[in-house]
VMD Tcl script that builds the backbone (N, CA, C; Angstrom):
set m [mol new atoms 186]
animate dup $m
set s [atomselect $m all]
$s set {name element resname resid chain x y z} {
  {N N UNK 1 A 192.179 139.065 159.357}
  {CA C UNK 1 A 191.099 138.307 158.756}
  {C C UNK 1 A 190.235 139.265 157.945}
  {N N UNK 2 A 189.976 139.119 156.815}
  {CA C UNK 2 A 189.386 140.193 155.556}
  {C C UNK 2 A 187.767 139.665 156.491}
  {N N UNK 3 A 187.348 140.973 155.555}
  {CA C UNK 3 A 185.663 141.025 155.520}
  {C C UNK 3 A 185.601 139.898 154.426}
  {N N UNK 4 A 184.281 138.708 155.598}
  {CA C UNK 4 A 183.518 138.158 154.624}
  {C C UNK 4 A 182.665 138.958 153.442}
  {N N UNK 5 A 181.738 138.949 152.228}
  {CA C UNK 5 A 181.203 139.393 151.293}
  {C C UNK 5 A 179.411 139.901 152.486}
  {N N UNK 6 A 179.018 138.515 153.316}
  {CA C UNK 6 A 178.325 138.878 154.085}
  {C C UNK 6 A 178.318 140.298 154.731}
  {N N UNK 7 A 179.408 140.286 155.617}
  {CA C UNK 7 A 179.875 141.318 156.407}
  {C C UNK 7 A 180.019 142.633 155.485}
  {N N UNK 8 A 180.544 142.566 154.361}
  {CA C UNK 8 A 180.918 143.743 153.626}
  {C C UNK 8 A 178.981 144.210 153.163}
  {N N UNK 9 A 178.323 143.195 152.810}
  {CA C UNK 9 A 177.249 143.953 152.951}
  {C C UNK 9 A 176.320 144.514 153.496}
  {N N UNK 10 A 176.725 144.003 155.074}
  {CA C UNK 10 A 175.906 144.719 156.361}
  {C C UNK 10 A 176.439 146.119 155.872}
  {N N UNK 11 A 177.567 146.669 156.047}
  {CA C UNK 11 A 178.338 147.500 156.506}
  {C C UNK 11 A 178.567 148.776 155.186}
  {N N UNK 12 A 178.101 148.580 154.036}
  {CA C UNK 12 A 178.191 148.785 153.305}
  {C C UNK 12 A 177.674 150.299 153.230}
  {N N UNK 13 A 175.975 150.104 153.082}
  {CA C UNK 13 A 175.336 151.171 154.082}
  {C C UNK 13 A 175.880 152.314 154.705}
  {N N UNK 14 A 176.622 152.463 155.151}
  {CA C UNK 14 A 177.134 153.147 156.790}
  {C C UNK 14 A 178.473 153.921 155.893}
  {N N UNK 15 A 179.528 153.155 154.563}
  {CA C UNK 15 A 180.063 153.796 154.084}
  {C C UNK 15 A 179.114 154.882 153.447}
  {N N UNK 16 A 180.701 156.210 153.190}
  {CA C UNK 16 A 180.598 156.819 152.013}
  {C C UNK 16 A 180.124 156.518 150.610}
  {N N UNK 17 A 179.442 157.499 149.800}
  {CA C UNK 17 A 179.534 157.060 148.552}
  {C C UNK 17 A 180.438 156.760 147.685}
  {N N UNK 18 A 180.375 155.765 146.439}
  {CA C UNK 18 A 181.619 155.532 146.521}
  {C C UNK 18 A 181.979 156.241 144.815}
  {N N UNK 19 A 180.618 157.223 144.722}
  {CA C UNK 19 A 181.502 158.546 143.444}
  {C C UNK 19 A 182.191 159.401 143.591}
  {N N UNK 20 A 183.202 159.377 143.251}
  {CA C UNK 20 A 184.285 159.937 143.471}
  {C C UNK 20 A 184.227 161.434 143.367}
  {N N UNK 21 A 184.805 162.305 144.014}
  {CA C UNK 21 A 184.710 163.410 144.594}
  {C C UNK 21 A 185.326 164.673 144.135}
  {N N UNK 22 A 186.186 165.267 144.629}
  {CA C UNK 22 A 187.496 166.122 144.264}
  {C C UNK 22 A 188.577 165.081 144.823}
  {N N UNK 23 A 189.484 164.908 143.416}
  {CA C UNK 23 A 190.830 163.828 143.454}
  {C C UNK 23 A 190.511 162.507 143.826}
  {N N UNK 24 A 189.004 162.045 143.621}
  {CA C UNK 24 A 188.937 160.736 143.482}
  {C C UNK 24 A 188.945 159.783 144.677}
  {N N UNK 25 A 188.610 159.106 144.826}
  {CA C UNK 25 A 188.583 157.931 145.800}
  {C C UNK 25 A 190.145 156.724 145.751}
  {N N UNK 26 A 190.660 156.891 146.371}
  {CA C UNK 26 A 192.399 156.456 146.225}
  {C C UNK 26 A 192.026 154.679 146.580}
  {N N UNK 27 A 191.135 154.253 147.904}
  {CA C UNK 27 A 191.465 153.115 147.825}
  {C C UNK 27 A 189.748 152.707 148.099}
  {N N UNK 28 A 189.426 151.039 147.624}
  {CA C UNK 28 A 188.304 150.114 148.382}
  {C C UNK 28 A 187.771 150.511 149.752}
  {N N UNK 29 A 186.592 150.992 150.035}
  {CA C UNK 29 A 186.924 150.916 151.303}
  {C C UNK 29 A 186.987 149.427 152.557}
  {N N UNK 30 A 186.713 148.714 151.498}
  {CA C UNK 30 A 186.695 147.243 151.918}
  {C C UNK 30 A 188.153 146.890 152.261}
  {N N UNK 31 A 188.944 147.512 151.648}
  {CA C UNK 31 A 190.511 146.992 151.403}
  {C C UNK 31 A 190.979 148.306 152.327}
  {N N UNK 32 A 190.559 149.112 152.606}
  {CA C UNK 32 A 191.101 149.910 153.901}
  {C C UNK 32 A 190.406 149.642 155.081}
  {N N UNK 33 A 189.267 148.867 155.458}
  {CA C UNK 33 A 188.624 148.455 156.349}
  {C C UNK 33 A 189.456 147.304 156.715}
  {N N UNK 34 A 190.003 146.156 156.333}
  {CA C UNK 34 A 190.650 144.875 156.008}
  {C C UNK 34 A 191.735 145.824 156.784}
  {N N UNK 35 A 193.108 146.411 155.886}
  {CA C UNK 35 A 194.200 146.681 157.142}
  {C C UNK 35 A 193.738 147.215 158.163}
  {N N UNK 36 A 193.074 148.132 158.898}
  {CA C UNK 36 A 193.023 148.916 159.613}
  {C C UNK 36 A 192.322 147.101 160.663}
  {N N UNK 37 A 191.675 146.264 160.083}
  {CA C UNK 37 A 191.537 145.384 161.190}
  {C C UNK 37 A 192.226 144.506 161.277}
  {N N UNK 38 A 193.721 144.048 160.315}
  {CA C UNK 38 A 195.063 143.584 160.536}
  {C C UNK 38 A 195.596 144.275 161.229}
  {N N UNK 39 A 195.714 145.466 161.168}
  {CA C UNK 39 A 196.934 146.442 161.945}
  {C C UNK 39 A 196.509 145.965 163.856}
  {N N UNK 40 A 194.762 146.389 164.078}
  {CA C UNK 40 A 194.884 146.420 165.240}
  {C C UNK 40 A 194.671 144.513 165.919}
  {N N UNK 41 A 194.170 143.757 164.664}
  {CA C UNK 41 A 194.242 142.496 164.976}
  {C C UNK 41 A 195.495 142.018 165.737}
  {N N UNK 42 A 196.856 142.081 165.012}
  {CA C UNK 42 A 198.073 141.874 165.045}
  {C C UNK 42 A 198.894 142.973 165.744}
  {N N UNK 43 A 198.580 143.864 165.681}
  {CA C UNK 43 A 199.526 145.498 166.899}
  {C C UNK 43 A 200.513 145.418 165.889}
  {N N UNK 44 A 200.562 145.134 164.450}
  {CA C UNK 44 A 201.702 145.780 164.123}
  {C C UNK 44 A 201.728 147.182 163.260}
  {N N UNK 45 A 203.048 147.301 162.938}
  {CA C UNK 45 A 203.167 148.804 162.555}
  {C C UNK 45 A 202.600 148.827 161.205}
  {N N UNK 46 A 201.750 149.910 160.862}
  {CA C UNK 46 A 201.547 150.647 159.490}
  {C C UNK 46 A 202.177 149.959 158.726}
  {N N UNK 47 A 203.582 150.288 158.617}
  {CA C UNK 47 A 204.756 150.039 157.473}
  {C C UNK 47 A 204.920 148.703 157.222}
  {N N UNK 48 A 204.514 147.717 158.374}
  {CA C UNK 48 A 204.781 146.663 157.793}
  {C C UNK 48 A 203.446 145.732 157.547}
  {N N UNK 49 A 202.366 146.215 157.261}
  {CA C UNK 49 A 201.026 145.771 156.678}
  {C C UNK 49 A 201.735 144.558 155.788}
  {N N UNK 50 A 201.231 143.887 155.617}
  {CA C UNK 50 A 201.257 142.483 154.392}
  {C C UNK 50 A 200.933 143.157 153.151}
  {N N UNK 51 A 202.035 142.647 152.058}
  {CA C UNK 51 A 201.597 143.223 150.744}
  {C C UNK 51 A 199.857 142.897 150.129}
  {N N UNK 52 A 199.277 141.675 150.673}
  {CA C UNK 52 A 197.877 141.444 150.292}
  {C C UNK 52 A 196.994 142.592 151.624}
  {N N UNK 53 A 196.982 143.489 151.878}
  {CA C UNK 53 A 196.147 144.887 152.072}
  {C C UNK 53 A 196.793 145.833 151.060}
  {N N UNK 54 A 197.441 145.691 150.562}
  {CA C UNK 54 A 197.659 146.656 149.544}
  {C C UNK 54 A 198.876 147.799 150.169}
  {N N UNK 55 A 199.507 148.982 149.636}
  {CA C UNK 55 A 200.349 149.797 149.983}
  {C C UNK 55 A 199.753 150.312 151.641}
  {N N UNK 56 A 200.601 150.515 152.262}
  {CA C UNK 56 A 200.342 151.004 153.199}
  {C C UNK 56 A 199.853 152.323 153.472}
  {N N UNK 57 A 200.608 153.142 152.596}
  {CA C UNK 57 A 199.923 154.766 152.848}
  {C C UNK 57 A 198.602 155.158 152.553}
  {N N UNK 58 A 198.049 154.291 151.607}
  {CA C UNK 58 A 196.661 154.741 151.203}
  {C C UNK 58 A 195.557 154.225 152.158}
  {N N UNK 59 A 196.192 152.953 152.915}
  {CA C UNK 59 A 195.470 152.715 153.728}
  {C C UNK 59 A 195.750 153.535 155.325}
  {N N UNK 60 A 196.067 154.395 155.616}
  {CA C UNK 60 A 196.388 155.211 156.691}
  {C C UNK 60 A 195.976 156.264 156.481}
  {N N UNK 61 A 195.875 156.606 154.818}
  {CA C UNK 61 A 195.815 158.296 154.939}
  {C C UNK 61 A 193.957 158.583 154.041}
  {N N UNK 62 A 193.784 157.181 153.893}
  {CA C UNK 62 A 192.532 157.099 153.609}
  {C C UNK 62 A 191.139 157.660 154.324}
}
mol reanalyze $m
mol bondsrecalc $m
mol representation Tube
mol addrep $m
C-alpha cells in the first residue's frame, strides 16, 4: 500500500535533503519508502518487487 500524499508529508521532514550530492540521488525517497513497505507488507523477496515500485536494486541499495 503506497504512501498517501498526507502521509508523505508528515514524513517528509525526517528525510534527507533531496539536493543531490556526490553521484546524485538514484531514487524518490517516497518510491523507496513504498517497496521497502511492500517487501515487508507481503515477506516477499527483493527480486520480485512489482514493476509499479520501480527496479528493484535501487530500491535496496538506496
Amino acid at each position: 500500500m503506497p504512501l498517501t500524499d498526507t502521509q508523505g508529508a508528515r514524513i517528509e521532514p525526517l528525510l534527507p535533503d533531496r539536493t543531490p550530492k556526490r553521484g546524485g540521488r538514484r531514487r524518490d525517497h517516497r518510491e523507496v519508502i513504498d517497496a521497502i513497505a511492500f517487501k515487508f507488507q507481503t515477506g516477499t523477496q527483493w527480486v520480485r518487487l512489482p514493476e509499479t515500485t520501480g527496479a528493484c536494486s535501487p530500491a535496496w541499495t538506496a
